[in-house]
N, CA, C and O atoms as a GROMACS GRO file, in nm:
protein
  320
    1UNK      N    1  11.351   8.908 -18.342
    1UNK     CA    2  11.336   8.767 -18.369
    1UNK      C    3  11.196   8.738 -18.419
    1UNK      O    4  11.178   8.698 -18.534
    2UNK      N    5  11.082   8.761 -18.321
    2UNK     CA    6  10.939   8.734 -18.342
    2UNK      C    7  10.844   8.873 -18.376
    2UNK      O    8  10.822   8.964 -18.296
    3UNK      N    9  10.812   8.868 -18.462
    3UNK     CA   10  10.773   8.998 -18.506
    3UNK      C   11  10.623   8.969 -18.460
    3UNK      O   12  10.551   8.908 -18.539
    4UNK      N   13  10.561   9.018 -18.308
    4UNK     CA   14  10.438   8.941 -18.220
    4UNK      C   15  10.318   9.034 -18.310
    4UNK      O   16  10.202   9.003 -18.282
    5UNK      N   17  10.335   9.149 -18.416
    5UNK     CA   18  10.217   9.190 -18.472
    5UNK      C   19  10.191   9.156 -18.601
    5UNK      O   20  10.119   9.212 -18.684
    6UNK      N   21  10.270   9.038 -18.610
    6UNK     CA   22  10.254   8.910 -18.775
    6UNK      C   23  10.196   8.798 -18.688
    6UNK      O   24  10.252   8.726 -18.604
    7UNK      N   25  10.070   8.804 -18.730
    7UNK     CA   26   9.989   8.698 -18.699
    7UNK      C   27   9.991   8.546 -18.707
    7UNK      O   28   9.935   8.462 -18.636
    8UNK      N   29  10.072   8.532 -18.817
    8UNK     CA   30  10.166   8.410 -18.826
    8UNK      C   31  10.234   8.357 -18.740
    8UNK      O   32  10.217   8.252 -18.679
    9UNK      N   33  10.354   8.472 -18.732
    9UNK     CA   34  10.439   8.484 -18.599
    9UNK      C   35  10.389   8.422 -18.427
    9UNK      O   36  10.440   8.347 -18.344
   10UNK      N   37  10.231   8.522 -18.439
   10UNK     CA   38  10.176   8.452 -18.292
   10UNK      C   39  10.136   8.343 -18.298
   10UNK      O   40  10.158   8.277 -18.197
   11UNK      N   41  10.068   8.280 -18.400
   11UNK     CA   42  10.031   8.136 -18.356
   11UNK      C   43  10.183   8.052 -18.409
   11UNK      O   44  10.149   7.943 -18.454
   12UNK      N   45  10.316   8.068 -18.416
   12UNK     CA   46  10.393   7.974 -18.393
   12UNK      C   47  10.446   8.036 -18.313
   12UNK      O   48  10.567   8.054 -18.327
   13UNK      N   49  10.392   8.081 -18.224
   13UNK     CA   50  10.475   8.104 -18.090
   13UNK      C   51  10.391   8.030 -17.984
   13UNK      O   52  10.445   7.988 -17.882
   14UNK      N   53  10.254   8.013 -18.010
   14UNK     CA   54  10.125   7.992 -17.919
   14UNK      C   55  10.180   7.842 -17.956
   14UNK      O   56  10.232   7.777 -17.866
   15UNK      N   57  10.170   7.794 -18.071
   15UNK     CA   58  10.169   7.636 -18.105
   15UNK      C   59  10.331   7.617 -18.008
   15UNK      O   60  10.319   7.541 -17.912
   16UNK      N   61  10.459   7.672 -18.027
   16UNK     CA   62  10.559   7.640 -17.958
   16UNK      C   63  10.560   7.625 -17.816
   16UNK      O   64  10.646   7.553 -17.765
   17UNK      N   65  10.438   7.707 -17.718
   17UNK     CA   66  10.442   7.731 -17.596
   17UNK      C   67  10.347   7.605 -17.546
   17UNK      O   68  10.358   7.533 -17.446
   18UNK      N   69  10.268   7.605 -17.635
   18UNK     CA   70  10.153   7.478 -17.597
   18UNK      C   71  10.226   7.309 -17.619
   18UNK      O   72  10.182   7.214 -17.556
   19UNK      N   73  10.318   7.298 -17.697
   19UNK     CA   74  10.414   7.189 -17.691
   19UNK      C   75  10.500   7.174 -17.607
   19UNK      O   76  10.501   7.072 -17.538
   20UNK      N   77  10.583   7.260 -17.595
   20UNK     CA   78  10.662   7.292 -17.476
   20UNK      C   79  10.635   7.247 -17.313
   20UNK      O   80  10.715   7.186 -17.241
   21UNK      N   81  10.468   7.307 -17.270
   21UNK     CA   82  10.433   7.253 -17.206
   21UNK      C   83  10.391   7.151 -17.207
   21UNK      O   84  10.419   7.093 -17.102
   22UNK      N   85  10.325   7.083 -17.287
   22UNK     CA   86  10.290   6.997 -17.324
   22UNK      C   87  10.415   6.842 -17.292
   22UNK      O   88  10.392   6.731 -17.245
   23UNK      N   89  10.522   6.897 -17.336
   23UNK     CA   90  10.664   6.816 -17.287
   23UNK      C   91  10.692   6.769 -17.177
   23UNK      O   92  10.691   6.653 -17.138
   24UNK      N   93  10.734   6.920 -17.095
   24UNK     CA   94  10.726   6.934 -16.988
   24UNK      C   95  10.616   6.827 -16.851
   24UNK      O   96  10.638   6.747 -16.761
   25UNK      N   97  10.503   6.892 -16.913
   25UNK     CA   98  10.359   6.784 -16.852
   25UNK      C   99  10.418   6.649 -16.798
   25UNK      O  100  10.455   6.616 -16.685
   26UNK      N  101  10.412   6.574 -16.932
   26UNK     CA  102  10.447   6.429 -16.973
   26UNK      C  103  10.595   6.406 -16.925
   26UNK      O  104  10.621   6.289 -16.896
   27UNK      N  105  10.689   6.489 -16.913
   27UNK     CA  106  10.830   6.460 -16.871
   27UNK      C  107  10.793   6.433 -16.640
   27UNK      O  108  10.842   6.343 -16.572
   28UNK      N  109  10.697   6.548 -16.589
   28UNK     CA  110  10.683   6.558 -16.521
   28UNK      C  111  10.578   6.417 -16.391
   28UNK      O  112  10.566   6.395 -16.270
   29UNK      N  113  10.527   6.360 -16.530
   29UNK     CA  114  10.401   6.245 -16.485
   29UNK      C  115  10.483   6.166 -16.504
   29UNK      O  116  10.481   6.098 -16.402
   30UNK      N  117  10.618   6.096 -16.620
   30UNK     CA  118  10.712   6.041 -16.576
   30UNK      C  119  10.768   6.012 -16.497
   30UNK      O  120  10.784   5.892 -16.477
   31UNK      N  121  10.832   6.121 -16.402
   31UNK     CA  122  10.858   6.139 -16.342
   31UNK      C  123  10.803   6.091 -16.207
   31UNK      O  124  10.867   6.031 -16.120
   32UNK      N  125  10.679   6.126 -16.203
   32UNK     CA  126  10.605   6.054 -16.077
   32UNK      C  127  10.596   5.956 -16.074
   32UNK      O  128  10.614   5.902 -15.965
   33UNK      N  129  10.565   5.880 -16.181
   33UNK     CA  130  10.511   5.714 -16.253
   33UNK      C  131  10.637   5.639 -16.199
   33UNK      O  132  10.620   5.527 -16.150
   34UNK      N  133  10.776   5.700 -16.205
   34UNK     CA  134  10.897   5.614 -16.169
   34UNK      C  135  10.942   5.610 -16.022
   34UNK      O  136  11.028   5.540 -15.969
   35UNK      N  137  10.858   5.708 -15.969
   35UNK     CA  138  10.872   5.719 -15.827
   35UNK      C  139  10.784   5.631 -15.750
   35UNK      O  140  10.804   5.578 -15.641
   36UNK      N  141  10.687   5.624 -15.824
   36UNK     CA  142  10.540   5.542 -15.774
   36UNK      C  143  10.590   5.385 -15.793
   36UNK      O  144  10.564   5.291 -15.718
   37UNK      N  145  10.677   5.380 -15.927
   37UNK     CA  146  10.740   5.183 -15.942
   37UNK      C  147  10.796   5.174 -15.854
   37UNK      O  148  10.807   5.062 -15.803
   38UNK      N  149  10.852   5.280 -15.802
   38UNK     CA  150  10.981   5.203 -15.680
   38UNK      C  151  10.918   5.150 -15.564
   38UNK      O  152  10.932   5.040 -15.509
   39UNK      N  153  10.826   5.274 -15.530
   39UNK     CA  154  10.765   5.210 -15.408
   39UNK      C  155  10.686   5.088 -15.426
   39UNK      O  156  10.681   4.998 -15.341
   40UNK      N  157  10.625   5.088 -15.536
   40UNK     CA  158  10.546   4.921 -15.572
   40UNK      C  159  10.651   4.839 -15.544
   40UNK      O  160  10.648   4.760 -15.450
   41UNK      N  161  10.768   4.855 -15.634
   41UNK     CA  162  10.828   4.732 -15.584
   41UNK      C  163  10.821   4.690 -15.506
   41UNK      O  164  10.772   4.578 -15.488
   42UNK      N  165  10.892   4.798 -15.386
   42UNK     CA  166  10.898   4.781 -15.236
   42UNK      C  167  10.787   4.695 -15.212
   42UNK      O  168  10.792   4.573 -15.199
   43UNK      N  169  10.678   4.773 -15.206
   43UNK     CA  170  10.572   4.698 -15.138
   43UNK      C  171  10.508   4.523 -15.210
   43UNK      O  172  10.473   4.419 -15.156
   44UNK      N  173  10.519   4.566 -15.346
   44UNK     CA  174  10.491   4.396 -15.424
   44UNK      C  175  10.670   4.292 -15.282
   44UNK      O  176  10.634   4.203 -15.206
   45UNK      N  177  10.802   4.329 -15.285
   45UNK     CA  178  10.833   4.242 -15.225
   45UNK      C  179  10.860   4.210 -15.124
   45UNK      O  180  10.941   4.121 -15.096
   46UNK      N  181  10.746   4.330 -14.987
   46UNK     CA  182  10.717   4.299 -14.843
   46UNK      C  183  10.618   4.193 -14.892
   46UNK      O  184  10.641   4.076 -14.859
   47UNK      N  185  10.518   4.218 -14.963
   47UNK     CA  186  10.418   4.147 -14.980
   47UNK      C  187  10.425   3.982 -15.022
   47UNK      O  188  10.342   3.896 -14.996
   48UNK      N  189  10.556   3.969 -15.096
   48UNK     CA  190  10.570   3.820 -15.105
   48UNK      C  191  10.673   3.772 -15.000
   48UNK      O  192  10.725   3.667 -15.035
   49UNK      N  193  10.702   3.803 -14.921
   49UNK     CA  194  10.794   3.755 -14.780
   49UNK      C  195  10.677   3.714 -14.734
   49UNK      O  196  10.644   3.595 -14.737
   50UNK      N  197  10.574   3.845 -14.668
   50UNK     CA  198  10.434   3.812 -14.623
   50UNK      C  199  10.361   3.676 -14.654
   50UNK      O  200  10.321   3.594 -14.571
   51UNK      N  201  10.351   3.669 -14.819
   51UNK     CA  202  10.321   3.579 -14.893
   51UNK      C  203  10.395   3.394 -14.831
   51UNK      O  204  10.346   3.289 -14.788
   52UNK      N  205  10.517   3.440 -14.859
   52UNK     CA  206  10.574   3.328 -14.798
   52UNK      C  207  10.615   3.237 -14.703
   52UNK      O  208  10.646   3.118 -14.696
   53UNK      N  209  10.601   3.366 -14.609
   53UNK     CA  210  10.564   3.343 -14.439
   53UNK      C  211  10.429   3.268 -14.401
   53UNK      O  212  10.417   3.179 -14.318
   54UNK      N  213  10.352   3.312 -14.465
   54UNK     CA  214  10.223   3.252 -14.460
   54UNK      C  215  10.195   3.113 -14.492
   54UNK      O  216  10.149   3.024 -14.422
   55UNK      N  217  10.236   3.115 -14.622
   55UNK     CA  218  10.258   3.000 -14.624
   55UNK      C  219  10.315   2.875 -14.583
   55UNK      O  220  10.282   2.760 -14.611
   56UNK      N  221  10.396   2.914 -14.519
   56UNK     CA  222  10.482   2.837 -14.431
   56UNK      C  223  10.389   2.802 -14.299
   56UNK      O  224  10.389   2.692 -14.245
   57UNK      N  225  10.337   2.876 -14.271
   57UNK     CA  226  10.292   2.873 -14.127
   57UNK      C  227  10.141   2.756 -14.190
   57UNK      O  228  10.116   2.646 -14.143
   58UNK      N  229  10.067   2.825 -14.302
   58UNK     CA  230   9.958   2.739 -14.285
   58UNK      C  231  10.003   2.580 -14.339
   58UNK      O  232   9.937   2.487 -14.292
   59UNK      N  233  10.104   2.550 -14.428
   59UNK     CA  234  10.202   2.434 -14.383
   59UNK      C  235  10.192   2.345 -14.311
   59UNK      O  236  10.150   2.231 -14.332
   60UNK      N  237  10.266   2.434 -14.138
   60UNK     CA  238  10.274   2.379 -14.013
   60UNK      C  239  10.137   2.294 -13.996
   60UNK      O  240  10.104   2.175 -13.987
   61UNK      N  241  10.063   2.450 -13.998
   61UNK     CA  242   9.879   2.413 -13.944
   61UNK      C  243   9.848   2.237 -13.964
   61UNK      O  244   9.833   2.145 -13.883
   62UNK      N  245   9.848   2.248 -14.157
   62UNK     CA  246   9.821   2.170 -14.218
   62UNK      C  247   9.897   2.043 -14.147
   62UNK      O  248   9.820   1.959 -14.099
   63UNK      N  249   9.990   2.026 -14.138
   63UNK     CA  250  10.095   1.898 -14.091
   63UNK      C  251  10.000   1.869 -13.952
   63UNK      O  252   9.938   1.765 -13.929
   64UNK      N  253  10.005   1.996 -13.862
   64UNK     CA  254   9.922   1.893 -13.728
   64UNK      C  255   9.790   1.881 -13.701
   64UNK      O  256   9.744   1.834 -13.597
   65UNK      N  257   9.710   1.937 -13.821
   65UNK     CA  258   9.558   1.897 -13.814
   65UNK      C  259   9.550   1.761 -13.897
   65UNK      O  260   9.460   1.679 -13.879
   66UNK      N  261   9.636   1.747 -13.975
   66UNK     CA  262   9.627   1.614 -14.039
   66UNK      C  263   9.698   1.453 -13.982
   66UNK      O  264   9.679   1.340 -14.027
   67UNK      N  265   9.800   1.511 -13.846
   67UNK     CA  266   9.881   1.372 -13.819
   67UNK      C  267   9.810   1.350 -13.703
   67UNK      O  268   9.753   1.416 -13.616
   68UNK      N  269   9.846   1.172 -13.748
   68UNK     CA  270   9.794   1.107 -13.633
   68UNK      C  271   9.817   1.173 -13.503
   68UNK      O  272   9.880   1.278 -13.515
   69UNK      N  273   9.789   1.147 -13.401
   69UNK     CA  274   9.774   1.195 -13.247
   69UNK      C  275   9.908   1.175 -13.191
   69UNK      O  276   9.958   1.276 -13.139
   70UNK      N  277  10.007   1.023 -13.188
   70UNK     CA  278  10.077   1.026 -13.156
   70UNK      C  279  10.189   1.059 -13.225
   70UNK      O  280  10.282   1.094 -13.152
   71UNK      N  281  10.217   1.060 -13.367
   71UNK     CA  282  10.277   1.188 -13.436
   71UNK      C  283  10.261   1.266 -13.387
   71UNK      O  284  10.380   1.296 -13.375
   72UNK      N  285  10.199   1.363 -13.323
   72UNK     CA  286  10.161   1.502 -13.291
   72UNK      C  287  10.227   1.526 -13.170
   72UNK      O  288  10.297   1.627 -13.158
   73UNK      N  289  10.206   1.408 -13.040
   73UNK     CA  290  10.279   1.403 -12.945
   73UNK      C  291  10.358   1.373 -12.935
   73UNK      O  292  10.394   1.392 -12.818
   74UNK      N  293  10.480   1.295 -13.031
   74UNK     CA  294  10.626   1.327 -13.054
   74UNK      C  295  10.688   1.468 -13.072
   74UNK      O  296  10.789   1.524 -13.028
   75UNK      N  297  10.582   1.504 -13.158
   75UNK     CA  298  10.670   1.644 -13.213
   75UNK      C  299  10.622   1.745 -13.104
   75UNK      O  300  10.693   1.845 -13.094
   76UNK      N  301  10.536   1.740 -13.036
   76UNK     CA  302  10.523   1.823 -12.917
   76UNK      C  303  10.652   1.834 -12.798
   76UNK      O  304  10.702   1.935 -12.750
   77UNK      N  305  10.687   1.676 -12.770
   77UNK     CA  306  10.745   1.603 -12.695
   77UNK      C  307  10.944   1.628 -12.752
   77UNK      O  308  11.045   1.620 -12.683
   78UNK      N  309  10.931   1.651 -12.868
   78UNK     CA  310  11.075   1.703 -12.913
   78UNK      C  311  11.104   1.845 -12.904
   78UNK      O  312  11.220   1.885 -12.900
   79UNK      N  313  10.993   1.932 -12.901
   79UNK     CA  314  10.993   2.061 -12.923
   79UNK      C  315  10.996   2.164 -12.774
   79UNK      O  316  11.018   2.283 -12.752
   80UNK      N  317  10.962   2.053 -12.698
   80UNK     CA  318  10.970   2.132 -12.547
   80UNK      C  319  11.091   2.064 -12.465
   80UNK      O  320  11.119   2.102 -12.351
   0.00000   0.00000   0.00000
């Protein structure tokens, strides 16, 4: 097939092996890159539950640092 003492021959075998890998490489960092999105996802949508929880709560905060007193002691007064 490759006649390896035609000098020709070796560097399109060298150029074929260095692409090849070269493929390979980039098929392989793919590979990781799509493994690595998943888990982002994951974590980007613990992170907005987190996100939204929070918000909720500083909400609450907000509602009883801002109401009157006896507003405050209704909703104390309903809640127990």
């Amino acid at each position: 097939m490759f006649d390896i003492s035609n000098p020709f021959s070796m560097i399109v075998l060298i150029v074929l092996i260095c692409v090849g890998a070269g493929v390979v490489n980039n098929y392989l960092k793919m590979k990781a890159n799509s493994t690595d999105d998943a888990a982002s996802e994951e974590e980007l949508f613990r992170l907005r539950k987190d996100v939204e929880r929070l918000t909720e709560r500083v909400r609450v905060l907000e509602t009883i640092a801002t109401d009157k007193d006896q507003h405050l002691r209704d909703e104390i007064r309903r809640l127990a």
